[in-house]
N, C-alpha and C positions, 0 to 999 in steps of 0.2 A: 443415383450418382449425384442430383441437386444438394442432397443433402448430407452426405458424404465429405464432400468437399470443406463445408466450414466446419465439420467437428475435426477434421484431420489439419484446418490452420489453427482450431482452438489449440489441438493436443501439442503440434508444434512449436507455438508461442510458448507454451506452460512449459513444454521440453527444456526452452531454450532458456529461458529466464529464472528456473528452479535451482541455479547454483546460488541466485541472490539473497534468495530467503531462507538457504536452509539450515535451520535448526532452529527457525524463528516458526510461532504456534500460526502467525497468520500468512505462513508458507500454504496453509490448507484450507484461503482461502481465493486461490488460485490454482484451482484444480477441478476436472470433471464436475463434481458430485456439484458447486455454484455455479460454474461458466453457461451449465445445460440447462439451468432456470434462467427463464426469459424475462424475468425481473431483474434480473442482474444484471449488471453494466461491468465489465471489465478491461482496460486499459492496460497492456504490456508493453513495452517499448525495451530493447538492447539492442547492443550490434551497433552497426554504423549509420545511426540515426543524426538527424540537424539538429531536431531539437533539444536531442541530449548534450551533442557538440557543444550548439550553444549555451547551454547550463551546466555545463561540467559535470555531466550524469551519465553511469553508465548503465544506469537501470532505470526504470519510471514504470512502475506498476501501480492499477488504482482498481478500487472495487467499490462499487454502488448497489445498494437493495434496500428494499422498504423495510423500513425502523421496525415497524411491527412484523416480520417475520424472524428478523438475522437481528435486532439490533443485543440481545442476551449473549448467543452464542459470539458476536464478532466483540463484543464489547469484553468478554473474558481470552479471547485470544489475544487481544492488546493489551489488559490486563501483565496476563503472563510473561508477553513480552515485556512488556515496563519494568519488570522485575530486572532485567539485563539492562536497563538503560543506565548513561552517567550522565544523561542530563534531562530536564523536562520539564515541561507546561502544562499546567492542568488546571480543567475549571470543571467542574461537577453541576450539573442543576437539576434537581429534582430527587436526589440522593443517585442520579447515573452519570458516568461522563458523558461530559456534553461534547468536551475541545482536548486534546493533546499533541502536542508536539513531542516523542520521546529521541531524543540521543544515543545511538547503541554506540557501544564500544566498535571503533576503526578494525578493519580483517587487511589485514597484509599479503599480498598473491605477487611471488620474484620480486621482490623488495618495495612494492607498490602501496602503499597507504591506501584505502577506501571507506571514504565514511560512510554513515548509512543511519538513516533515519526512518521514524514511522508519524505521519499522521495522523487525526482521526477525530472526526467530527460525525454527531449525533443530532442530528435535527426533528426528530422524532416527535419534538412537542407543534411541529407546523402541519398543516394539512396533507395528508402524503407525504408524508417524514420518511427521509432517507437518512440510513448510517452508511459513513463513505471511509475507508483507509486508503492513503498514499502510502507507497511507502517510494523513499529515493535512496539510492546508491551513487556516490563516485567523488571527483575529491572536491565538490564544494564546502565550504565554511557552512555554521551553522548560520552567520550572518545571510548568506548568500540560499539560503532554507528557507529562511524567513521571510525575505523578500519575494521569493519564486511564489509562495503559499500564499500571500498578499497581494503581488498580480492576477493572481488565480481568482481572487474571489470574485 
């Protein structure tokens, strides 16, 4: 029953949050098959949270895992998403990304605007290098992106 209990608040979290990413490639990395590796660091947050409140977010999802195991596979699900973005920041080093901010196009639910962004940062060249995406949803500005990611550091 100990151990029960946190795969059934994983599955729930993932339930609850899977209307934000989907159609998006790194929808799938917020799912069973990473949350169950104990490398992985994953952050969901919807619903009636403070800290979204206070950021104007109605979603805040993040995932962390060591660069040398995930940093290939997460680095081509961002990839593919960027492909859908209209807007974006990108540095490359080493011939992989390193940093991006992408801008997806705004989803409309009952006449509601919501924008939605993807992060994603590869640190891979530091000692226990982590590859980390954010991704945010809700109607902040992209001004208002950039600042949030910049307190973060």
């Amino acid at each position: 029953m100990n151990r029960l209990l946190p795969m059934l608040i994983i599955i729930l979290l993932s339930s609850i949050s899977i209307h934000a990413r989907t159609g998006l490639e790194i929808d799938k990395l917020f799912t069973e098959q990473y949350a169950a590796d104990p490398q992985v660091t994953e952050t969901i947050l919807s619903g009636n949270n403070r800290y979204l409140k206070k950021h104007n977010l109605s979603v805040f999802s993040t995932f962390k895992a060591p660069a040398a195991k995930y940093q290939a596979a997460v680095e081509q699900m961002v990839l593919n998403d960027a492909r859908k973005a209209i807007g974006k920041n990108v540095r490359y080093k080493d011939g992989k990304l390193y940093y991006a901010l992408f801008i997806l196009s705004p989803v409309t639910s009952n006449g509601n605007k919501t924008n939605r962004y993807i992060y994603y940062l590869n640190n891979s060249s530091a000692k226990g290098g982590n590859v980390m995406v954010i991704y945010l949803e809700g109607k902040l500005s992209d001004q208002e992106v950039s600042s949030l990611l910049q307190s973060a550091k």
